[in-house]
PDB file as gemmi writes it, atoms N, CA and C in Angstrom:
CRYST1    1.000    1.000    1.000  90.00  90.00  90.00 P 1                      
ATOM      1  N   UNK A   1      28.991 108.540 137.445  1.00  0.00           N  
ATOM      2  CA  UNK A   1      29.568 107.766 136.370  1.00  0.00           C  
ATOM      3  C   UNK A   1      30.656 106.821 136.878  1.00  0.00           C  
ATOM      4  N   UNK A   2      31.855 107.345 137.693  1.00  0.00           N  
ATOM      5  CA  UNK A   2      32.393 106.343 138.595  1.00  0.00           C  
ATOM      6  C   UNK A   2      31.857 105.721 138.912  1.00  0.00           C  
ATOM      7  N   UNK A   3      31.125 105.527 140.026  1.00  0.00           N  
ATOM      8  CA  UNK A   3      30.364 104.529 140.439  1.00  0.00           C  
ATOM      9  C   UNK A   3      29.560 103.257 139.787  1.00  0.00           C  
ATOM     10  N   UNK A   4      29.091 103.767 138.572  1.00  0.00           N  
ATOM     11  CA  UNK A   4      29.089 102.399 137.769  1.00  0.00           C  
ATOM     12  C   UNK A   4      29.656 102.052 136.935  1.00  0.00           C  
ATOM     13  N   UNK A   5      30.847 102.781 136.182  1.00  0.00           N  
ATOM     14  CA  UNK A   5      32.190 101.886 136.342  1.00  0.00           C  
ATOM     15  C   UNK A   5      32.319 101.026 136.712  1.00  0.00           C  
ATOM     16  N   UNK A   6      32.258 101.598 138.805  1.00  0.00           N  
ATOM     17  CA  UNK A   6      33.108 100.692 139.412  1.00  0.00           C  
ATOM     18  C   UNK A   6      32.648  99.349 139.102  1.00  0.00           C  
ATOM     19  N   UNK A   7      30.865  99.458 139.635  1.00  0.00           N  
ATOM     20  CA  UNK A   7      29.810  98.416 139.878  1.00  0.00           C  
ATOM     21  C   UNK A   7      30.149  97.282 138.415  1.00  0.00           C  
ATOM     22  N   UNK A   8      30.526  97.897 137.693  1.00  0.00           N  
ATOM     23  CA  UNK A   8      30.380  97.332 136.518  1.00  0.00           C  
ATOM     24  C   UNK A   8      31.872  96.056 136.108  1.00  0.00           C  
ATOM     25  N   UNK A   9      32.754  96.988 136.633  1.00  0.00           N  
ATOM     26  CA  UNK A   9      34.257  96.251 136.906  1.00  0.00           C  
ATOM     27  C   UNK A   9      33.937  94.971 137.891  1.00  0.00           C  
ATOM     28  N   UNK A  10      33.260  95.486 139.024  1.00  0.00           N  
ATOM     29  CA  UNK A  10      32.855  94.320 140.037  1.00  0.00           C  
ATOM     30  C   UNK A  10      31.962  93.340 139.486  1.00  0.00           C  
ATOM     31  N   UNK A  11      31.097  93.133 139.217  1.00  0.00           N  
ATOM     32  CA  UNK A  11      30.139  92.516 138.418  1.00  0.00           C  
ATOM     33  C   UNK A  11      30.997  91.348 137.645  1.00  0.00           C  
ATOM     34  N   UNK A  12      31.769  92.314 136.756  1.00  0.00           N  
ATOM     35  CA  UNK A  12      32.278  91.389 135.640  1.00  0.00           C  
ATOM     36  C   UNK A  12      33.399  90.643 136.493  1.00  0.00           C  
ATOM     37  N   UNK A  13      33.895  91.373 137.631  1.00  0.00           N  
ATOM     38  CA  UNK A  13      34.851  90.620 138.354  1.00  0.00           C  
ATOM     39  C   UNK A  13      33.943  88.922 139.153  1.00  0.00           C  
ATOM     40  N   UNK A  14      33.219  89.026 139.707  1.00  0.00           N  
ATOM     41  CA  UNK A  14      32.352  88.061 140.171  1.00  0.00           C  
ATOM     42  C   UNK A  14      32.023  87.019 138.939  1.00  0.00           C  
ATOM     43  N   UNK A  15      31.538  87.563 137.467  1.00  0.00           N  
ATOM     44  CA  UNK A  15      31.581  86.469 136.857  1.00  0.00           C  
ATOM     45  C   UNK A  15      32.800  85.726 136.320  1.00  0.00           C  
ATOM     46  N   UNK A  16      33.714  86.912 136.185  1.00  0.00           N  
ATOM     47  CA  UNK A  16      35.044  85.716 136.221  1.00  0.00           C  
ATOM     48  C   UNK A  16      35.555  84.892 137.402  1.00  0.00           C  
ATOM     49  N   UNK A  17      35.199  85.506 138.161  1.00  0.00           N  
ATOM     50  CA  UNK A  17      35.665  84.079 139.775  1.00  0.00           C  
ATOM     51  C   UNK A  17      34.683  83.042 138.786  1.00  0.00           C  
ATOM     52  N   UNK A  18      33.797  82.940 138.482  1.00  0.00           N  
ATOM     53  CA  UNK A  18      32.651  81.823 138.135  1.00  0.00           C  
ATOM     54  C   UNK A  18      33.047  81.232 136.870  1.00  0.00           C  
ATOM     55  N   UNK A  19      33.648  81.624 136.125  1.00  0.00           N  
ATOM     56  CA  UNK A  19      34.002  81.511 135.184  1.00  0.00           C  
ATOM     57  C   UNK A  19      35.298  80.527 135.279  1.00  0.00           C  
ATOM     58  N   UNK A  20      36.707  81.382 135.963  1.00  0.00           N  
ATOM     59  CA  UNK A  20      37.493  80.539 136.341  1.00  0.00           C  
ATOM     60  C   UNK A  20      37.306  79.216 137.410  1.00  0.00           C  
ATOM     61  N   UNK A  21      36.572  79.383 138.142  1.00  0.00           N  
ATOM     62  CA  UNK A  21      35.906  77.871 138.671  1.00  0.00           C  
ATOM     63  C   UNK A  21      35.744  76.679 137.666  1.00  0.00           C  
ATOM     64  N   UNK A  22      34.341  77.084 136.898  1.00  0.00           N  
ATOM     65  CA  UNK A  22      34.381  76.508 136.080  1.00  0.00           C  
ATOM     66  C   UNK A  22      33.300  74.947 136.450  1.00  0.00           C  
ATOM     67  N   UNK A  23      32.176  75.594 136.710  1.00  0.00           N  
ATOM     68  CA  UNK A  23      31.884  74.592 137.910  1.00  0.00           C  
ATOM     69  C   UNK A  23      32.220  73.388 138.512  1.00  0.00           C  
ATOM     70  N   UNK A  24      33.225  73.870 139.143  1.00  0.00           N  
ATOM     71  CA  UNK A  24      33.990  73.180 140.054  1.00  0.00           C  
ATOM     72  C   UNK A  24      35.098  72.612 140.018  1.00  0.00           C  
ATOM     73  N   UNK A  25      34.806  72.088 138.099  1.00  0.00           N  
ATOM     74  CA  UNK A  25      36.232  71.470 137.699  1.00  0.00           C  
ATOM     75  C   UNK A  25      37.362  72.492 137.112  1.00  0.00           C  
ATOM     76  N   UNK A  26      37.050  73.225 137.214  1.00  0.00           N  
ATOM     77  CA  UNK A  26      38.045  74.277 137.122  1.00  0.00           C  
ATOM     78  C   UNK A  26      39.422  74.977 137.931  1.00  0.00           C  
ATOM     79  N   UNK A  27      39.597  75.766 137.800  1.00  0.00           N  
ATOM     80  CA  UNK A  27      40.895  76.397 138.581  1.00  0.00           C  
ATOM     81  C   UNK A  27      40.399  77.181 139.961  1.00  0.00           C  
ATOM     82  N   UNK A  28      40.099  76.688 140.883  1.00  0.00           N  
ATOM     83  CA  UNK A  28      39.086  76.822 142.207  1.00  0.00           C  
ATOM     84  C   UNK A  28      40.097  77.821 142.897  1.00  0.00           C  
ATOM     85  N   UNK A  29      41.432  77.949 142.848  1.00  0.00           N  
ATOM     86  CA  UNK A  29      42.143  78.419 143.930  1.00  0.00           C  
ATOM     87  C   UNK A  29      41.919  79.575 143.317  1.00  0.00           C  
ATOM     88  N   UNK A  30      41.987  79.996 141.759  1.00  0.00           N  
ATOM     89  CA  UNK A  30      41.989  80.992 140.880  1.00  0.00           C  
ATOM     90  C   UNK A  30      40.760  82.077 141.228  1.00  0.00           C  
ATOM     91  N   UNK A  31      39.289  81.263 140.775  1.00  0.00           N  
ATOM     92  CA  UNK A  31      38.371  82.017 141.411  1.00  0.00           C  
ATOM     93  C   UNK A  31      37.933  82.727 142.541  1.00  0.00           C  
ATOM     94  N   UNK A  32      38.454  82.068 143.875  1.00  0.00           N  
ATOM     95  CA  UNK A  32      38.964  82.473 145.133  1.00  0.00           C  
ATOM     96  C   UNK A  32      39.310  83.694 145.216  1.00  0.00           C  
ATOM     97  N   UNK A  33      40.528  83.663 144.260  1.00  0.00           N  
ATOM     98  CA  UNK A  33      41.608  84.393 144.441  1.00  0.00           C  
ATOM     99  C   UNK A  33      40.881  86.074 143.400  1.00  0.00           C  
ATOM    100  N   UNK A  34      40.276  85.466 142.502  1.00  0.00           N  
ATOM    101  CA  UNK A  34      39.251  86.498 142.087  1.00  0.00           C  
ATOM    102  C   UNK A  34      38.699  87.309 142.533  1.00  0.00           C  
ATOM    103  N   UNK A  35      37.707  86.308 143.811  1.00  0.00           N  
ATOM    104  CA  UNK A  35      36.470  87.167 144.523  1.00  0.00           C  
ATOM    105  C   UNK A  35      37.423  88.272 145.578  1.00  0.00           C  
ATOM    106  N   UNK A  36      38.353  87.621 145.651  1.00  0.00           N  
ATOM    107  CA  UNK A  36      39.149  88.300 146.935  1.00  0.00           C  
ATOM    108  C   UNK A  36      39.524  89.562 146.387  1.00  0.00           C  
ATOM    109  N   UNK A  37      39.770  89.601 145.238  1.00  0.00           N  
ATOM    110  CA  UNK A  37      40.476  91.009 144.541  1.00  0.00           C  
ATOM    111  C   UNK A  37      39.456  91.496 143.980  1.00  0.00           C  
ATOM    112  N   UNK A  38      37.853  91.234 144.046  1.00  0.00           N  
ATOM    113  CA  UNK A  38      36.688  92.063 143.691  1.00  0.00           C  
ATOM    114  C   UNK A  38      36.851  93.172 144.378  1.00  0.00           C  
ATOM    115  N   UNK A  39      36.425  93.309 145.825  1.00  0.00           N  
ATOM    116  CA  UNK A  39      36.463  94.774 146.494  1.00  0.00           C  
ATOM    117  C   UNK A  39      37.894  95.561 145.681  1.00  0.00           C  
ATOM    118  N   UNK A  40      38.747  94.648 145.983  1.00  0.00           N  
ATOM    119  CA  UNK A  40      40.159  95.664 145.870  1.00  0.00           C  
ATOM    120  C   UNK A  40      40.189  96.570 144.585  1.00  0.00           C  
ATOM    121  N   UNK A  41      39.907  95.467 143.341  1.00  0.00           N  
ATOM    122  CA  UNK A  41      39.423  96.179 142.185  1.00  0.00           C  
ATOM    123  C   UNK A  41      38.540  97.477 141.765  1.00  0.00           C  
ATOM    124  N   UNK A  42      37.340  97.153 142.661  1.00  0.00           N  
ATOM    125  CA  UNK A  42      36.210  98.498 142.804  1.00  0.00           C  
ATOM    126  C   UNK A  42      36.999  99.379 143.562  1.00  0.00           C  
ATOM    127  N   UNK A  43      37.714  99.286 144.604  1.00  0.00           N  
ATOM    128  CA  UNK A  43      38.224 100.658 144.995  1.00  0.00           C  
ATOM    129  C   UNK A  43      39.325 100.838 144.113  1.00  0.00           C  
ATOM    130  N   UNK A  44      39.907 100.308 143.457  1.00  0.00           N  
ATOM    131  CA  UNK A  44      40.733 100.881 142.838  1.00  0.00           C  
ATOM    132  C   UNK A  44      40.192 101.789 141.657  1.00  0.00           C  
ATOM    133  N   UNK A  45      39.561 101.365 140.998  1.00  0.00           N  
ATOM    134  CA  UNK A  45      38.554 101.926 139.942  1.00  0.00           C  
ATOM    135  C   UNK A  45      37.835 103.483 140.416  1.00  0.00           C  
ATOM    136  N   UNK A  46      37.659 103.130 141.635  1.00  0.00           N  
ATOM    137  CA  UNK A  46      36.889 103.890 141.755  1.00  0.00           C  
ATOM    138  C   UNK A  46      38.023 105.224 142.341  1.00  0.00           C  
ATOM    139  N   UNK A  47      39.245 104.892 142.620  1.00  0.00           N  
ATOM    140  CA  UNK A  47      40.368 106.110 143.118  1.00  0.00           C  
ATOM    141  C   UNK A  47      40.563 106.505 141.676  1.00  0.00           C  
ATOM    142  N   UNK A  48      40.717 105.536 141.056  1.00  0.00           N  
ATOM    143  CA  UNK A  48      41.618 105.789 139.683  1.00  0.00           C  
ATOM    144  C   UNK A  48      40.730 106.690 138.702  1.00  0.00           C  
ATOM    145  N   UNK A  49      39.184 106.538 138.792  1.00  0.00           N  
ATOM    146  CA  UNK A  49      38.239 107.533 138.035  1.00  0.00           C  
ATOM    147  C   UNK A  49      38.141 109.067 138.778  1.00  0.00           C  
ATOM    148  N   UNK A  50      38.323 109.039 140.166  1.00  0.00           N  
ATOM    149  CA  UNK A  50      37.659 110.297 140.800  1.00  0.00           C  
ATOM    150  C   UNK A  50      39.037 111.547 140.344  1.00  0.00           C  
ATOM    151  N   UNK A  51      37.728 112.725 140.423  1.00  0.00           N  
ATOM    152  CA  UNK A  51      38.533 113.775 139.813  1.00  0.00           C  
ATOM    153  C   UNK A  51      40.217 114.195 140.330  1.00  0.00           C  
ATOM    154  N   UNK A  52      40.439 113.843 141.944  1.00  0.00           N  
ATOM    155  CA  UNK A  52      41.531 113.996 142.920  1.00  0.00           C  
ATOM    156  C   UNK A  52      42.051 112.906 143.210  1.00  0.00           C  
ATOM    157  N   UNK A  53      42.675 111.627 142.467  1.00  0.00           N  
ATOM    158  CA  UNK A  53      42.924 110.389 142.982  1.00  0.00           C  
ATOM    159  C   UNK A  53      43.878 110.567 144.573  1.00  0.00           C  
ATOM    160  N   UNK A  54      43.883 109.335 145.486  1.00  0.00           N  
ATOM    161  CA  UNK A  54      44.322 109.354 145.734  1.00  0.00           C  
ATOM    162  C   UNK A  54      46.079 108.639 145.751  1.00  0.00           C  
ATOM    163  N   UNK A  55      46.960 109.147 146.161  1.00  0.00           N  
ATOM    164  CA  UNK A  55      48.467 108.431 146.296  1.00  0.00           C  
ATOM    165  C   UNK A  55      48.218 107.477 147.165  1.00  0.00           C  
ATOM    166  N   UNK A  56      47.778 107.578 148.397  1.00  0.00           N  
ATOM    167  CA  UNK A  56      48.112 106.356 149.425  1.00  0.00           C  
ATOM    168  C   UNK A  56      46.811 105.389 149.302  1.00  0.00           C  
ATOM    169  N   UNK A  57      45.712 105.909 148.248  1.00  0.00           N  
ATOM    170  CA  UNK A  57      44.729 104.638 148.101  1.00  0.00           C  
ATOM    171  C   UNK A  57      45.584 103.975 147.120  1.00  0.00           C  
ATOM    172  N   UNK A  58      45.872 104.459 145.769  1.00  0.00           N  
ATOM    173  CA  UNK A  58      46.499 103.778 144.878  1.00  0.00           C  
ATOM    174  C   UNK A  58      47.728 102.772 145.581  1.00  0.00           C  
ATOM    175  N   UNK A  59      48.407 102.922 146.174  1.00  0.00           N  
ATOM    176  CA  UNK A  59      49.683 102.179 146.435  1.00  0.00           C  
ATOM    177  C   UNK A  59      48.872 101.156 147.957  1.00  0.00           C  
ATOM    178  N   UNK A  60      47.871 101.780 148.306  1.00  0.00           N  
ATOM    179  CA  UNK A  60      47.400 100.166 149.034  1.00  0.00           C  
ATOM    180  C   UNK A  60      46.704  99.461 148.428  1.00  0.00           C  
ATOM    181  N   UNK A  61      45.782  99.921 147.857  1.00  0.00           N  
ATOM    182  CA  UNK A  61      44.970  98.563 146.471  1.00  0.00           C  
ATOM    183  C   UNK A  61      46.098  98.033 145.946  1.00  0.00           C  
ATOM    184  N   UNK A  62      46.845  98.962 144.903  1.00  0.00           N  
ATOM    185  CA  UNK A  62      48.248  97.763 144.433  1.00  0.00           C  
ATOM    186  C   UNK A  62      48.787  97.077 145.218  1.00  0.00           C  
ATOM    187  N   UNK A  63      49.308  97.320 146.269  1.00  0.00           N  
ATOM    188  CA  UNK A  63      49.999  96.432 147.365  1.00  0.00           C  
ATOM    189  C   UNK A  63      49.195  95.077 148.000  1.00  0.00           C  
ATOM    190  N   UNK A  64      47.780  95.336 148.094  1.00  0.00           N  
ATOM    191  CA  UNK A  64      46.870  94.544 148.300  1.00  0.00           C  
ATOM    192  C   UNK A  64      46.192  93.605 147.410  1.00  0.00           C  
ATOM    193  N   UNK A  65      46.678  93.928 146.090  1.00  0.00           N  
ATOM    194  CA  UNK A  65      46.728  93.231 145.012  1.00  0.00           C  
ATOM    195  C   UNK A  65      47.773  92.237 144.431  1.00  0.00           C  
ATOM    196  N   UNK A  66      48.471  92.802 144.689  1.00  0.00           N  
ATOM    197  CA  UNK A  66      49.499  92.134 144.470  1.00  0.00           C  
ATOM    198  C   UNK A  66      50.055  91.080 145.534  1.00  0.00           C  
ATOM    199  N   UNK A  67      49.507  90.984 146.928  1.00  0.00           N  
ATOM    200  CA  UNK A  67      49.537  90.307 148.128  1.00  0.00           C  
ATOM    201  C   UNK A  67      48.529  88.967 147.733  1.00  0.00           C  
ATOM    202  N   UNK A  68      47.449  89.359 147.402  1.00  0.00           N  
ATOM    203  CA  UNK A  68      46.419  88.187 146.597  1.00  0.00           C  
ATOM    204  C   UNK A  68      46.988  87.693 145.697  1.00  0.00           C  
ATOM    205  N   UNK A  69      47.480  88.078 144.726  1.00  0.00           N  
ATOM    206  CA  UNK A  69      48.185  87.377 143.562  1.00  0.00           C  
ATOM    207  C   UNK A  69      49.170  86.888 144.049  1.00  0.00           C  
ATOM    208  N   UNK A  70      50.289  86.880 144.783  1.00  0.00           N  
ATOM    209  CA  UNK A  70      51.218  86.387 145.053  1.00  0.00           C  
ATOM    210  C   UNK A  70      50.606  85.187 146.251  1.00  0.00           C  
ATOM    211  N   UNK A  71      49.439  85.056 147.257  1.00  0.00           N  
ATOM    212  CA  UNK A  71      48.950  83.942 147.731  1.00  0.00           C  
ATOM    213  C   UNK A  71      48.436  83.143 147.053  1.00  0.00           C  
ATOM    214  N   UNK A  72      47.548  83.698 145.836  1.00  0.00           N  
ATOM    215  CA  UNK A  72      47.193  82.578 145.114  1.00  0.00           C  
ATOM    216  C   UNK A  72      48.391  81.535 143.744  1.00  0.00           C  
ATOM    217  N   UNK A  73      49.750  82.216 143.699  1.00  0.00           N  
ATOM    218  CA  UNK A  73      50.258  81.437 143.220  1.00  0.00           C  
ATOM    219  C   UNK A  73      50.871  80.779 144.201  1.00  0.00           C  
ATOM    220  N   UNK A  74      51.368  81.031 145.233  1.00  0.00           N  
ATOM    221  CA  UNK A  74      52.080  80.305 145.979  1.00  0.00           C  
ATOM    222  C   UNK A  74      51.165  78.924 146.711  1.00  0.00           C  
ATOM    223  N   UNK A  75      49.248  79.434 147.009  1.00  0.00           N  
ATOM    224  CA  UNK A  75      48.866  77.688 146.830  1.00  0.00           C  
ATOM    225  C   UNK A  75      48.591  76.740 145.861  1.00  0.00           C  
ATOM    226  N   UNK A  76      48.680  77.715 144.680  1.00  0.00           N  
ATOM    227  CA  UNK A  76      48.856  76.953 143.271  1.00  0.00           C  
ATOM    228  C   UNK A  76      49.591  75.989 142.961  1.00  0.00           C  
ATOM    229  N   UNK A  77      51.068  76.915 143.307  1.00  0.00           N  
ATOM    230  CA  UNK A  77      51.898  75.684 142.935  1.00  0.00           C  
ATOM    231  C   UNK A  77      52.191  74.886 144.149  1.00  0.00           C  
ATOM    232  N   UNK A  78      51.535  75.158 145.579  1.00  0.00           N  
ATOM    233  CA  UNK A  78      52.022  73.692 146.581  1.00  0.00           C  
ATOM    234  C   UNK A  78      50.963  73.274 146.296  1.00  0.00           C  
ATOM    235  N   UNK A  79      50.106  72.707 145.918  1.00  0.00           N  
ATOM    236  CA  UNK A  79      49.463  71.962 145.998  1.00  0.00           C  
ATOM    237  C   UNK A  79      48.209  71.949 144.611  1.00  0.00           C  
ATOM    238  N   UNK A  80      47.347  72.452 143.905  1.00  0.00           N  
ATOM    239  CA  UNK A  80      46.619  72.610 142.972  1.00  0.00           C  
ATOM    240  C   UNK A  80      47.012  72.788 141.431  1.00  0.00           C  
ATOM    241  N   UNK A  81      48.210  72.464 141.493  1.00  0.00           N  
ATOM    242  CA  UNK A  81      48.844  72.816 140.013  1.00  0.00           C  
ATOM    243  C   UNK A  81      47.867  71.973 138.906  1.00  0.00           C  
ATOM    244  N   UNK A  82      47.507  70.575 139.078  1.00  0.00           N  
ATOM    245  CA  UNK A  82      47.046  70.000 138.022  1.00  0.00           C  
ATOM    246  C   UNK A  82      45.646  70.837 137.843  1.00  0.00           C  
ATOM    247  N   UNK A  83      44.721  71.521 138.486  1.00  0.00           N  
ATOM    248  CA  UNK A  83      43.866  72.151 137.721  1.00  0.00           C  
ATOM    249  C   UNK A  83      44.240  73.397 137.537  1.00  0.00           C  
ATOM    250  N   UNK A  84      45.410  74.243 137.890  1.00  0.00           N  
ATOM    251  CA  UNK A  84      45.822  75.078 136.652  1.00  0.00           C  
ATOM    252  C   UNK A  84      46.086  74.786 135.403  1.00  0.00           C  
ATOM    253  N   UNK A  85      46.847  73.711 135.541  1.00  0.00           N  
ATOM    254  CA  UNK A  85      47.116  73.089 133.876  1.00  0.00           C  
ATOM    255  C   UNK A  85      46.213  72.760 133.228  1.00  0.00           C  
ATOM    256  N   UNK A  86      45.357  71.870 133.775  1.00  0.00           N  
ATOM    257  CA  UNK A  86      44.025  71.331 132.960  1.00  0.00           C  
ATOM    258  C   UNK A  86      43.047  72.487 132.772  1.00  0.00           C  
ATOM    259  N   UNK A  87      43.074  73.639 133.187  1.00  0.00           N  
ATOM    260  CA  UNK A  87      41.765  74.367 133.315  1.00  0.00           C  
ATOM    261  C   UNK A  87      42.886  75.205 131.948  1.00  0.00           C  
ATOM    262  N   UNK A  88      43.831  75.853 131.808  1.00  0.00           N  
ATOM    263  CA  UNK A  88      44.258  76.155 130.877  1.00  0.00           C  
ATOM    264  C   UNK A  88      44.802  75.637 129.360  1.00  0.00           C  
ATOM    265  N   UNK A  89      44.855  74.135 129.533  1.00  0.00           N  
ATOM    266  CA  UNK A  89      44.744  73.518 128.427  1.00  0.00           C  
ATOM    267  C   UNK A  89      43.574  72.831 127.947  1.00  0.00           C  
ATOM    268  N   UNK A  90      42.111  72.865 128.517  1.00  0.00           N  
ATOM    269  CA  UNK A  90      40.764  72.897 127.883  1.00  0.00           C  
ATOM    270  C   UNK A  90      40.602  74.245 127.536  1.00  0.00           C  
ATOM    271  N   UNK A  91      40.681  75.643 128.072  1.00  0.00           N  
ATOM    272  CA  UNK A  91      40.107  77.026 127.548  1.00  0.00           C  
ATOM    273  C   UNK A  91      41.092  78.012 126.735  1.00  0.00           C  
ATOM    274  N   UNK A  92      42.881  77.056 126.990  1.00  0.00           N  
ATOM    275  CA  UNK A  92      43.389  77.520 125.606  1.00  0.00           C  
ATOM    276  C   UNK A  92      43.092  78.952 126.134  1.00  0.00           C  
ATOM    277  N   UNK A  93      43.337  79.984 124.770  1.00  0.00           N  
ATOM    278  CA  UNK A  93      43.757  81.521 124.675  1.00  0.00           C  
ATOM    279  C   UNK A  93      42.679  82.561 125.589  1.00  0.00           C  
ATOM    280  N   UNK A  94      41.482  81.766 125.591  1.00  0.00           N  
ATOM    281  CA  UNK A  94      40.427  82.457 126.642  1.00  0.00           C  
ATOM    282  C   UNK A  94      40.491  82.523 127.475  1.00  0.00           C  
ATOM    283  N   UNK A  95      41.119  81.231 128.178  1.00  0.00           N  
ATOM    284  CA  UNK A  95      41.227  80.793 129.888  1.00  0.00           C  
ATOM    285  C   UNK A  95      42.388  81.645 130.091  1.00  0.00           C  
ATOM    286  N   UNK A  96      43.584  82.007 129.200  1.00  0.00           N  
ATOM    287  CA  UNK A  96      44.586  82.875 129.552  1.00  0.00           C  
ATOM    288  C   UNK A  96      43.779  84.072 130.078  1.00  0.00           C  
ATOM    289  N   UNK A  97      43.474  84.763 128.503  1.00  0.00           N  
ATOM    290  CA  UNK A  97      43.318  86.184 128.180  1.00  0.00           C  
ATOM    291  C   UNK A  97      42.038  86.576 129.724  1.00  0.00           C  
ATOM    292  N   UNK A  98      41.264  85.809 130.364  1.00  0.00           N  
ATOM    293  CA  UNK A  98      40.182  85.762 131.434  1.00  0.00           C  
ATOM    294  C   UNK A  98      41.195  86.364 132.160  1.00  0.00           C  
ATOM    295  N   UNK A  99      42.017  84.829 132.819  1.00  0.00           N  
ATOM    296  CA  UNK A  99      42.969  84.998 134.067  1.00  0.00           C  
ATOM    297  C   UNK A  99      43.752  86.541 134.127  1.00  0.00           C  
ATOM    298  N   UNK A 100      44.025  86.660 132.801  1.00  0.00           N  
ATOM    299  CA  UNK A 100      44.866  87.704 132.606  1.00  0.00           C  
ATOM    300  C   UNK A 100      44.116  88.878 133.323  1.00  0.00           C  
ATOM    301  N   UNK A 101      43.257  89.276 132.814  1.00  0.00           N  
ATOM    302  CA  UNK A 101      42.102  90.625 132.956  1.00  0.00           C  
ATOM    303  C   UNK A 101      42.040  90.889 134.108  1.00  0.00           C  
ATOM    304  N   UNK A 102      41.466  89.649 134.588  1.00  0.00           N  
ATOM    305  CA  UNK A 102      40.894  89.473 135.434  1.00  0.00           C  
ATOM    306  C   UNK A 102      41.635  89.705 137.233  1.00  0.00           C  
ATOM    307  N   UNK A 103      42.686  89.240 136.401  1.00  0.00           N  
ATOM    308  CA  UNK A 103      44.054  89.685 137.345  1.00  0.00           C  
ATOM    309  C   UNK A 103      44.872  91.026 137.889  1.00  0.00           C  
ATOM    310  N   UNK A 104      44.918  91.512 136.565  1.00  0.00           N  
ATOM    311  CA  UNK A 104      45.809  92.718 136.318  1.00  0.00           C  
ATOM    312  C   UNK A 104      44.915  93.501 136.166  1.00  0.00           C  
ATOM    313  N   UNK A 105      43.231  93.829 136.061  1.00  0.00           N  
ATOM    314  CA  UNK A 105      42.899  95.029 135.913  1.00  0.00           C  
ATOM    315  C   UNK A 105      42.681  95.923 137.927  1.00  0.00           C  
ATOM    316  N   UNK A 106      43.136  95.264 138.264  1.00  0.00           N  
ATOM    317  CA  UNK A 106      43.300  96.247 139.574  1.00  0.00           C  
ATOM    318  C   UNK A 106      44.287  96.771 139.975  1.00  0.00           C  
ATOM    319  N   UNK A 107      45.420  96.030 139.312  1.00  0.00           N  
ATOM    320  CA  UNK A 107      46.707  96.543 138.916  1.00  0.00           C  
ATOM    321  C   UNK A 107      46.688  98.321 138.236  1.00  0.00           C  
ATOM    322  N   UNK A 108      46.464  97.470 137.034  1.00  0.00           N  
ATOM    323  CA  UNK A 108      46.195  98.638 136.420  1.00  0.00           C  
ATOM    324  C   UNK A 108      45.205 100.041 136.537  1.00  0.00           C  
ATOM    325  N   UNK A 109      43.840  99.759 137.801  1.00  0.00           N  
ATOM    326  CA  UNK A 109      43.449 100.701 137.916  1.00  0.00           C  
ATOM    327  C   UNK A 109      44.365 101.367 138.558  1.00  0.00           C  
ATOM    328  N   UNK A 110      45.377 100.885 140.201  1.00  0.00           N  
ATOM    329  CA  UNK A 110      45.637 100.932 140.831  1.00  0.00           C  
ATOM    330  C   UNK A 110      47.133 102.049 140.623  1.00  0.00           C  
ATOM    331  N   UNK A 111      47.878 101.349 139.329  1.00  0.00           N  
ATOM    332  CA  UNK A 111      48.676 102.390 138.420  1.00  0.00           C  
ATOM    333  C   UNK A 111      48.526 103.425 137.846  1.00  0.00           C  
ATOM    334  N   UNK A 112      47.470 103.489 137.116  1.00  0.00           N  
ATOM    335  CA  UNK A 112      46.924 104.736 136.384  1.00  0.00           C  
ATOM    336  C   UNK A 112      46.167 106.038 138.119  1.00  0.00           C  
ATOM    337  N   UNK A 113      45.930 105.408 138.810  1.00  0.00           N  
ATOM    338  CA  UNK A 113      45.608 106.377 139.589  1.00  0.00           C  
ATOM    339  C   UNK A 113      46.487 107.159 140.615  1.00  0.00           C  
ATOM    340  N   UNK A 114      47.716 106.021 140.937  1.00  0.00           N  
ATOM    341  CA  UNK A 114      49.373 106.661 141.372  1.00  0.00           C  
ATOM    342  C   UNK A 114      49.906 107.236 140.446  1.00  0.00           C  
ATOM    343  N   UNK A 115      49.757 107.234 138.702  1.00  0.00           N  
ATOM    344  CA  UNK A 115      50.354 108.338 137.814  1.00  0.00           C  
ATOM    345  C   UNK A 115      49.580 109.518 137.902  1.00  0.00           C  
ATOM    346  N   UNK A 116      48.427 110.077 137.936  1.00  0.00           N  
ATOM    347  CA  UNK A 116      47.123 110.773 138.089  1.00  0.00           C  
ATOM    348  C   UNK A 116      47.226 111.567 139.602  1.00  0.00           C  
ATOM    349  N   UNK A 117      47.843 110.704 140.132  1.00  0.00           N  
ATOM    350  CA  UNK A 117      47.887 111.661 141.843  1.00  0.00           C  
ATOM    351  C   UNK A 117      49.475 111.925 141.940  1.00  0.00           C  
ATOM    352  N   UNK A 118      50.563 111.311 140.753  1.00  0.00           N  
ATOM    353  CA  UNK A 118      51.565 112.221 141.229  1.00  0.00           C  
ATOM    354  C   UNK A 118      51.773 113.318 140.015  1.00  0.00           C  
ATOM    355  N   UNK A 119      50.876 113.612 139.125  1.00  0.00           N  
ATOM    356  CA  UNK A 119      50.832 114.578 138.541  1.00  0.00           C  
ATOM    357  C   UNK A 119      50.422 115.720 139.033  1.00  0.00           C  
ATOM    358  N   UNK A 120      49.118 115.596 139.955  1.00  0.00           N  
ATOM    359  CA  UNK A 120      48.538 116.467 140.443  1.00  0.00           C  
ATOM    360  C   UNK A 120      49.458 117.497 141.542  1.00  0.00           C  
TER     361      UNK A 120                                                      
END                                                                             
């Protein structure tokens, strides 16, 4: 059942890189920055579902997540800012609520499975 979870988190992760693209005219650094946090996402998912999570998987997916997110804003704003703006002021509350998800759910697997392994 984990396992297609995970597959399933990944999946939907790949169509949002495609999504945030946007073919082509879209937010390109964004989607990038997507595909890159696909794997990270599936393992996180996949620590964060198993019966024994682990502590030191959880805090390297987050850390490794948060390393992607912080490269992809930093070439955002040197250089690609106008198709952040434009790609978020054509898709409005969707193009957020995408980026958003799409962003933070490895975060969040990545959290829920460091609360889960320091309970244990």
């Amino acid at each position: 059942m984990r396992f297609a979870a995970a597959a399933l988190i990944v999946v939907l992760m790949l169509f949002a890189g495609i999504a945030l693209a946007g073919a082509g005219h879209g937010w390109m650094l964004g989607a990038y920055g997507c595909w890159a946090l696909t794997p990270i996402a599936g393992l996180a998912w996949l620590n964060a579902l198993s019966q024994r999570p682990s502590k030191r998987s959880a805090v390297a997916t987050l850390s490794l997540g948060i390393l992607v997110c912080a490269v992809v804003g930093i070439t955002t704003t040197s250089g690609a800012g106008e198709n952040f703006v434009s790609y978020f002021r054509i898709n409005g509350i969707e193009g957020r609520a995408l980026a958003g998800v799409a962003y933070l759910n490895g975060t969040l697997a990545s959290l829920v499975a460091w609360v889960r392994a320091r309970e244990r």
